[in-house]
N, CA, C and O atoms as CSV, one atom per row, in Angstrom:
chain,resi,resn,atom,element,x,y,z
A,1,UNK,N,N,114.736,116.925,-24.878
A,1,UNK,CA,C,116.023,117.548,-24.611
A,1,UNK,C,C,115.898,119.051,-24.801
A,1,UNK,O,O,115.392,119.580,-25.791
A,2,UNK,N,N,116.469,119.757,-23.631
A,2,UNK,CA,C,116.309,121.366,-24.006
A,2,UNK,C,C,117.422,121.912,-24.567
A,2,UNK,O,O,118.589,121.560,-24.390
A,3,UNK,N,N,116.999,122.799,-25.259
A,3,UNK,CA,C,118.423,123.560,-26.162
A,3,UNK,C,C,118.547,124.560,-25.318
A,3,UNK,O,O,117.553,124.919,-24.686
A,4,UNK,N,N,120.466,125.554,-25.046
A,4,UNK,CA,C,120.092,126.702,-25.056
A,4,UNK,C,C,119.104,127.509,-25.691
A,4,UNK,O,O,118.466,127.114,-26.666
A,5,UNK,N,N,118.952,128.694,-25.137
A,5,UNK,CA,C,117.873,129.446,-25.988
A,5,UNK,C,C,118.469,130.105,-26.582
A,5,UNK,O,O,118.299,130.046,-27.800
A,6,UNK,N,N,119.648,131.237,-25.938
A,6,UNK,CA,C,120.484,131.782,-27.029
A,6,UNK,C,C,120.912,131.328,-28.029
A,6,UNK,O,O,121.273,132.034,-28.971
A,7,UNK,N,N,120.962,129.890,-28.021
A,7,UNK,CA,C,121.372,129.432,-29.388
A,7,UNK,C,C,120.101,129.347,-30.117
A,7,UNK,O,O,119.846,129.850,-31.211
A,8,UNK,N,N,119.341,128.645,-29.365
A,8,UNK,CA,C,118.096,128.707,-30.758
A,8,UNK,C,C,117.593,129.894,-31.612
A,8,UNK,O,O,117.150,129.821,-32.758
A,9,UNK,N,N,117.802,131.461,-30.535
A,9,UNK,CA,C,117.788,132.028,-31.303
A,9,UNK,C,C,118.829,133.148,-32.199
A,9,UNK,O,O,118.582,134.166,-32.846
A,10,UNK,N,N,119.823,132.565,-31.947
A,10,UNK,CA,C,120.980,132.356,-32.385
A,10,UNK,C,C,121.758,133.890,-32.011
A,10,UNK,O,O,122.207,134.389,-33.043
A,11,UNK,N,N,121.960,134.558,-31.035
A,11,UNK,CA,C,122.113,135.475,-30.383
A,11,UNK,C,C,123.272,135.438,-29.093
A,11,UNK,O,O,123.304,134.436,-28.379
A,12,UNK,N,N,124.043,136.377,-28.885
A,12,UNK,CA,C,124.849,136.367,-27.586
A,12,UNK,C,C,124.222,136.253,-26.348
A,12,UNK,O,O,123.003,136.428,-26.343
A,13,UNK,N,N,124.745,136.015,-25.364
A,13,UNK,CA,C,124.162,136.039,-24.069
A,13,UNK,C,C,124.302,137.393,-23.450
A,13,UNK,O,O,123.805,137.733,-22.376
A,14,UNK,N,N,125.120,138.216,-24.340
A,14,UNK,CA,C,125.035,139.631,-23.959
A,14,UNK,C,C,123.991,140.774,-24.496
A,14,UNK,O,O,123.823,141.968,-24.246
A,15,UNK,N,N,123.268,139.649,-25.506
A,15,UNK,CA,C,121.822,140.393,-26.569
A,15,UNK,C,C,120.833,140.977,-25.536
A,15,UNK,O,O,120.233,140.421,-24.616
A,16,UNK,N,N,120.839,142.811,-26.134
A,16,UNK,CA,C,119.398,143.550,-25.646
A,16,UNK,C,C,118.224,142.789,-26.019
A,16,UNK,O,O,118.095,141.829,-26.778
A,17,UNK,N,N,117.245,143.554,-25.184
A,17,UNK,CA,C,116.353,143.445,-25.443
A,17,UNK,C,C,115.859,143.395,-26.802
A,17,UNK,O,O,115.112,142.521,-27.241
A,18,UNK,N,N,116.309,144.357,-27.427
A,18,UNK,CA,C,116.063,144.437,-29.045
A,18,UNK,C,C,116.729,143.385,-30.034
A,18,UNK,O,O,116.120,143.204,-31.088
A,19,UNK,N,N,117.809,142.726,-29.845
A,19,UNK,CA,C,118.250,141.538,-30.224
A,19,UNK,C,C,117.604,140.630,-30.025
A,19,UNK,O,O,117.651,139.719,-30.851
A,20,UNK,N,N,116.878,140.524,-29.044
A,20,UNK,CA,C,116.398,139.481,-29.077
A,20,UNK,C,C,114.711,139.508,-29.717
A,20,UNK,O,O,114.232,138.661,-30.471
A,21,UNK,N,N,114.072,140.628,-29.216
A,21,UNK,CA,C,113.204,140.918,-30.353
A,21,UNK,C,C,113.237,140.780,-31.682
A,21,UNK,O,O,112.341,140.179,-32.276
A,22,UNK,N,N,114.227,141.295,-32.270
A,22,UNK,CA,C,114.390,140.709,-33.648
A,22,UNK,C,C,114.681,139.392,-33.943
A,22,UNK,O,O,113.879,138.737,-34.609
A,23,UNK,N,N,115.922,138.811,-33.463
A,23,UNK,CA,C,115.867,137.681,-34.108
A,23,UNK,C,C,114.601,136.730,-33.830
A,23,UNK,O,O,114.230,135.942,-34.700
A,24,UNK,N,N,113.905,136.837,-32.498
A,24,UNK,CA,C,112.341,136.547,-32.620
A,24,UNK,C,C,111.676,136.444,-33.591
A,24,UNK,O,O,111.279,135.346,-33.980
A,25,UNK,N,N,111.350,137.798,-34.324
A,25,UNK,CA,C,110.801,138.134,-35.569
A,25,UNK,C,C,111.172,137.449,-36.402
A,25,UNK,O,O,110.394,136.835,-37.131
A,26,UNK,N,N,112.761,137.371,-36.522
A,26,UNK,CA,C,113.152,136.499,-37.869
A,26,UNK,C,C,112.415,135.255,-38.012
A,26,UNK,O,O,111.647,134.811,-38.866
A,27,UNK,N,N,112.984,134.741,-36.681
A,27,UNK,CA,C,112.654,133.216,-36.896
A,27,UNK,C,C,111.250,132.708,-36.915
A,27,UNK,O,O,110.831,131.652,-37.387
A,28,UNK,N,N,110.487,133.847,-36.196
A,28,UNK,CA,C,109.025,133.269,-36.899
A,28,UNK,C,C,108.251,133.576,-37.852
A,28,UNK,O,O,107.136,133.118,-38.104
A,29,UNK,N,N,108.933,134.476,-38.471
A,29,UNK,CA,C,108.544,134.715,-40.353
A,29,UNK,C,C,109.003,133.208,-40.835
A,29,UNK,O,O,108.270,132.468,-41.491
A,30,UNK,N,N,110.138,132.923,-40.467
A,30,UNK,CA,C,110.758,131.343,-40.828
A,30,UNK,C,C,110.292,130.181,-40.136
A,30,UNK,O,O,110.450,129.050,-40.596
A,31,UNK,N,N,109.795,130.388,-39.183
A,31,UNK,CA,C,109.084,128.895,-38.877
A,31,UNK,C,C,107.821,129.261,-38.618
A,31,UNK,O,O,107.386,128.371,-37.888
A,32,UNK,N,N,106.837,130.200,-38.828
A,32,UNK,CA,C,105.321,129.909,-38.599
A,32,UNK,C,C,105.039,128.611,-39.280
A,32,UNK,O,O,105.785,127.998,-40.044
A,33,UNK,N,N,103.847,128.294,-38.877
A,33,UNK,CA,C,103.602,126.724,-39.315
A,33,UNK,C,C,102.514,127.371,-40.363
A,33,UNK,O,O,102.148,126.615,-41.264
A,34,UNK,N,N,101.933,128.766,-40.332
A,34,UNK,CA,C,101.041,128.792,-41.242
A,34,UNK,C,C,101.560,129.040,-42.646
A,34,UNK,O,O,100.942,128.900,-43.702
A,35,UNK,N,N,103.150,129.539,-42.409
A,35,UNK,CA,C,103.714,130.039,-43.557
A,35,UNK,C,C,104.401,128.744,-44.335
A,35,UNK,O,O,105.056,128.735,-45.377
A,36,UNK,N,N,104.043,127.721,-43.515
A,36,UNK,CA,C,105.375,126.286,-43.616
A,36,UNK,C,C,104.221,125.129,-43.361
A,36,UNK,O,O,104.459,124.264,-42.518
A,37,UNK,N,N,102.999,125.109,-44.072
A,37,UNK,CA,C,101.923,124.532,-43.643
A,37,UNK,C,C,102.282,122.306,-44.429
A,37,UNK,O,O,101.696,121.251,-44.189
A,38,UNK,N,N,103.211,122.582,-45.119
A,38,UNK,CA,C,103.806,121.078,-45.420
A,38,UNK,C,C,105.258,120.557,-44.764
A,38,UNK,O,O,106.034,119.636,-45.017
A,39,UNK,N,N,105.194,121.830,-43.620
A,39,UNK,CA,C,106.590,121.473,-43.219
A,39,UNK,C,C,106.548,120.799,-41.540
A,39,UNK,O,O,106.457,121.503,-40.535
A,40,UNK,N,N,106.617,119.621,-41.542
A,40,UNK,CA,C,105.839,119.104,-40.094
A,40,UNK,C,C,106.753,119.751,-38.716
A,40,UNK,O,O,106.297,119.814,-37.574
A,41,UNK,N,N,108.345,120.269,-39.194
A,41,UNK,CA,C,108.954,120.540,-38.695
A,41,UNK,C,C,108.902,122.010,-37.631
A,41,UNK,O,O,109.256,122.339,-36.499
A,42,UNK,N,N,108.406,122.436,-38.501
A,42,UNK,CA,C,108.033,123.982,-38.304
A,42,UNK,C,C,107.239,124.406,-37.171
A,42,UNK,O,O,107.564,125.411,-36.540
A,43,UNK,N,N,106.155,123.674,-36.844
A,43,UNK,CA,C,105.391,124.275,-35.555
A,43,UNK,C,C,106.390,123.857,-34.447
A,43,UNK,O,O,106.539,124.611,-33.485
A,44,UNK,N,N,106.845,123.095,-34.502
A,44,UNK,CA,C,108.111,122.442,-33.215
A,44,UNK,C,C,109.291,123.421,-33.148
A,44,UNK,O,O,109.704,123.765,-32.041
A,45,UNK,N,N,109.902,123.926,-34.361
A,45,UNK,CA,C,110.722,125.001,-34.024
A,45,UNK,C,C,110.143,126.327,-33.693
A,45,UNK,O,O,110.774,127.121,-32.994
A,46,UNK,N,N,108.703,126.657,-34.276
A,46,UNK,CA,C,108.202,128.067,-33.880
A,46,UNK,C,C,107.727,127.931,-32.070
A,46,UNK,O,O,107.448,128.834,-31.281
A,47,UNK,N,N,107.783,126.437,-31.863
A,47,UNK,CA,C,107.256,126.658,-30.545
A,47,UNK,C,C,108.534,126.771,-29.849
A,47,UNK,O,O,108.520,127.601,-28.939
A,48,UNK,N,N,109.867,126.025,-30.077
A,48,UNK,CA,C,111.203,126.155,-29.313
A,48,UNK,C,C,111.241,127.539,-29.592
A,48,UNK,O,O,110.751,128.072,-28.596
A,49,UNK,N,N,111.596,128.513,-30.508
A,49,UNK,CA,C,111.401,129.937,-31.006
A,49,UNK,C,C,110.451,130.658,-29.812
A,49,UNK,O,O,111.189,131.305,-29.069
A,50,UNK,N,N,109.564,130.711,-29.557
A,50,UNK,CA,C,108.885,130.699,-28.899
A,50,UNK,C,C,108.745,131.245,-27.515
A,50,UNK,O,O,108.498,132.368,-27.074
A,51,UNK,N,N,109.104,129.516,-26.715
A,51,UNK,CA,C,109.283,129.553,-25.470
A,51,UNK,C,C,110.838,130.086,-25.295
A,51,UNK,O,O,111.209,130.219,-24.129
A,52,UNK,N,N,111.722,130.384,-26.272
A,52,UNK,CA,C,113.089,130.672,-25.691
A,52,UNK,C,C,112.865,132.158,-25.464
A,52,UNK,O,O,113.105,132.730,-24.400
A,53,UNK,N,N,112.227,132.914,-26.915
A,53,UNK,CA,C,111.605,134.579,-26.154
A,53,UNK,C,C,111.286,134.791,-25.216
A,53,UNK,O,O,111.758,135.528,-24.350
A,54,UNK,N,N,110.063,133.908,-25.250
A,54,UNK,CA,C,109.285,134.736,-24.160
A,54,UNK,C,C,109.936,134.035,-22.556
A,54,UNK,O,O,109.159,134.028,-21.601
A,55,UNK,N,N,111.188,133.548,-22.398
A,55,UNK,CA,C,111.824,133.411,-21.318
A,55,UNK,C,C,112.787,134.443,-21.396
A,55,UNK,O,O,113.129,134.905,-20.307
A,56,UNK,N,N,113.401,135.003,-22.582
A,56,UNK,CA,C,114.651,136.094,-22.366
A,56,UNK,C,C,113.945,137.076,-22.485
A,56,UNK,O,O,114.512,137.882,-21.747
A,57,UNK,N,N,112.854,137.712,-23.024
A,57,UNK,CA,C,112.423,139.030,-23.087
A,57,UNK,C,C,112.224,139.464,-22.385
A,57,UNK,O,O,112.289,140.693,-22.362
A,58,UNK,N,N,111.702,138.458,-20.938
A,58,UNK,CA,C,111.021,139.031,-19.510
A,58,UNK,C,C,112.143,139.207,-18.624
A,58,UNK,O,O,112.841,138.196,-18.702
A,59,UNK,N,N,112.731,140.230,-17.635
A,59,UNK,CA,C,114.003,140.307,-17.086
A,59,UNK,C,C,114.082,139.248,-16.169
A,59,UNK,O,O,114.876,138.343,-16.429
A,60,UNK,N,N,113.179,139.169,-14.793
A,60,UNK,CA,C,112.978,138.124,-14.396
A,60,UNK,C,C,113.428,136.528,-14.183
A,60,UNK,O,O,113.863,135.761,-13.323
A,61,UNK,N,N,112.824,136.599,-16.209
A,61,UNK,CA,C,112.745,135.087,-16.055
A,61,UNK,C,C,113.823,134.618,-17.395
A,61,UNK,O,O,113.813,133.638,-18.139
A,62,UNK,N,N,114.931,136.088,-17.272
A,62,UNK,CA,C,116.338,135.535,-17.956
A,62,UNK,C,C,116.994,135.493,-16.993
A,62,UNK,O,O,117.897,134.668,-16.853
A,63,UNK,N,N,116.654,136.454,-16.043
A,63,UNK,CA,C,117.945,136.294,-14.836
A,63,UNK,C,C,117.522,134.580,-14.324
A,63,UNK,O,O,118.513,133.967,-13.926
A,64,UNK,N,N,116.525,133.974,-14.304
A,64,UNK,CA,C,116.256,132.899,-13.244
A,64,UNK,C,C,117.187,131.890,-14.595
A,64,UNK,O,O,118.342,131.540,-14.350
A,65,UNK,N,N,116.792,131.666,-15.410
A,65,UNK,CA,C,117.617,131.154,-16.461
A,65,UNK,C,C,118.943,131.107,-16.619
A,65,UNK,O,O,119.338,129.955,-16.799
A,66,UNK,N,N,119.820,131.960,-16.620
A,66,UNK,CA,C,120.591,131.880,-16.785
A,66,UNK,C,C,121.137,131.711,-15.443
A,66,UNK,O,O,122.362,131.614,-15.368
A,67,UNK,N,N,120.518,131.662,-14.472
A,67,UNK,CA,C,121.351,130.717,-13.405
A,67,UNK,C,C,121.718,129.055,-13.289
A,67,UNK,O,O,122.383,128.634,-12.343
């Protein structure tokens, strides 16, 4: 099941570029799996974390998204 991404990374749909850079950052200080190495949970959210960036950071491939 796919989540929004704005929600995963918990951000407006009106978030810069830099919003979304950061909360990026946040969340993978908080879910690296190396930092969370007993937490089975963690590589699964750093990868949703993840793929939701690197789909809004690129202009591209937020505009194709959010269609």
């Amino acid at each position: 099941m796919r989540f929004c991404y704005y929600k995963i990374l918990g951000i407006s749909i009106r978030a810069s570029q830099d919003e979304i850079r950061s909360a990026f950052r946040l969340l993978a200080l908080r879910w690296h799996p190396d930092r969370n190495p007993e937490d089975p949970q963690a590589s699964e959210r750093f990868r949703e974390a993840l793929e939701a960036y690197e789909t809004l950071i690129t202009p591209a491939r937020r505009s194709r998204y959010d269609r």
